[in-house]
C-alpha positions as CSV (number, residue, x, y, z in Angstrom):
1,X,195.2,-35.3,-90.5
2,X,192.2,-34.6,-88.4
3,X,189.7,-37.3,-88.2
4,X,186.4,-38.2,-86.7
5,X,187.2,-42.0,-85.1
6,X,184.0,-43.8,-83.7
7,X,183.9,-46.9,-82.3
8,X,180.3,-48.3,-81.8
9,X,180.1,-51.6,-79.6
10,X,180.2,-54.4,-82.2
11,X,183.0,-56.5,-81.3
12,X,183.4,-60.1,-82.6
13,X,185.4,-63.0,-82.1
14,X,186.8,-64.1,-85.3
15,X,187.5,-67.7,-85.2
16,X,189.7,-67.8,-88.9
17,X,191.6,-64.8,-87.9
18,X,191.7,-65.8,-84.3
19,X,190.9,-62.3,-83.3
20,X,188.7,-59.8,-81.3
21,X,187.5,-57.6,-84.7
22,X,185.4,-54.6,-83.6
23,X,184.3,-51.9,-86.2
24,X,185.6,-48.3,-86.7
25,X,183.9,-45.1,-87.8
26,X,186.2,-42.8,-89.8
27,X,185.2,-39.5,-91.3
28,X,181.8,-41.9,-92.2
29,X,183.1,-44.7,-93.3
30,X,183.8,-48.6,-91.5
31,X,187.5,-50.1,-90.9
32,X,187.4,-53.1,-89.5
33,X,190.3,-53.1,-86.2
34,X,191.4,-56.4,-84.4
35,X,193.8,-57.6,-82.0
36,X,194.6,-61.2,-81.8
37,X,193.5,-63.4,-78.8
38,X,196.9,-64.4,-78.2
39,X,198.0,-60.5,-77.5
40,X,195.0,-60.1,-75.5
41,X,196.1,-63.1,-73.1
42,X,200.0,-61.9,-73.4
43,X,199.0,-58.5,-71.9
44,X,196.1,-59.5,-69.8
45,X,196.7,-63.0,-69.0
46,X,194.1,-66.3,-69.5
47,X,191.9,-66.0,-66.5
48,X,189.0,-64.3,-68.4
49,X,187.6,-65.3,-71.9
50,X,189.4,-62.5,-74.8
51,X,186.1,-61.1,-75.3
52,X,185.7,-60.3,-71.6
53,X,189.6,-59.2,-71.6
54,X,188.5,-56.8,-74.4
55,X,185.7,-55.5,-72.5
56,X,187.4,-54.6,-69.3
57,X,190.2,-52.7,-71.8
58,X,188.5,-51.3,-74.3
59,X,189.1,-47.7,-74.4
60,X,192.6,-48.6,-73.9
61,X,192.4,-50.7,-76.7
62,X,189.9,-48.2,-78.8
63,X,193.1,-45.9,-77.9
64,X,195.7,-48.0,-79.3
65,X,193.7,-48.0,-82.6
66,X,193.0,-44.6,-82.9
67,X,196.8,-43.9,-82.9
68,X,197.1,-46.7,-85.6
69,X,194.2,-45.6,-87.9
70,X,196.0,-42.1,-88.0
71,X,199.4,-43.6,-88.5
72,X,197.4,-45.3,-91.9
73,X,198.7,-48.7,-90.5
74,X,196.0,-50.7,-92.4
75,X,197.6,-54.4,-93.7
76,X,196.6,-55.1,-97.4
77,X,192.8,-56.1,-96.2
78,X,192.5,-52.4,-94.7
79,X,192.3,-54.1,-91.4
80,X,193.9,-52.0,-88.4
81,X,195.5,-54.5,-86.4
82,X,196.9,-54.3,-82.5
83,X,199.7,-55.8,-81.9
């Protein structure tokens, strides 16, 4: 499947889902891709806020969701998430 993935610089911290959510540009339209603040401290560790961990990792992370956006691992929401 060849698709166009975008990732503008939106990110969010969602407090309910307890997540960094940042926004996805596929072939035009918007997925919404997040990765809990509880992975981000397992990989990174809990010096940093999870929004700063995210900055300092994103195109690792934007990597990571790329692969899962092709793989068509949305949950039942159509969220992407990193595990």
């Amino acid at each position: 499947m060849n698709q166009a993935i975008q990732f503008p610089d939106r990110e969010w911290w969602d407090e309910s889902a307890g997540a960094v959510c940042f926004p996805a540009l596929v072939n035009g339209f918007q997925m919404v891709c997040a990765v809990s603040g509880e992975s981000l401290i397992s990989r990174y560790g809990s010096d940093q806020t999870v929004l700063e961990f995210f900055h300092q990792h994103r195109w690792d992370l934007e990597e990571e969701a790329e692969e899962a956006i092709k793989a068509e691992r949305e949950d039942a929401q159509g969220w992407v998430w990193l595990s």
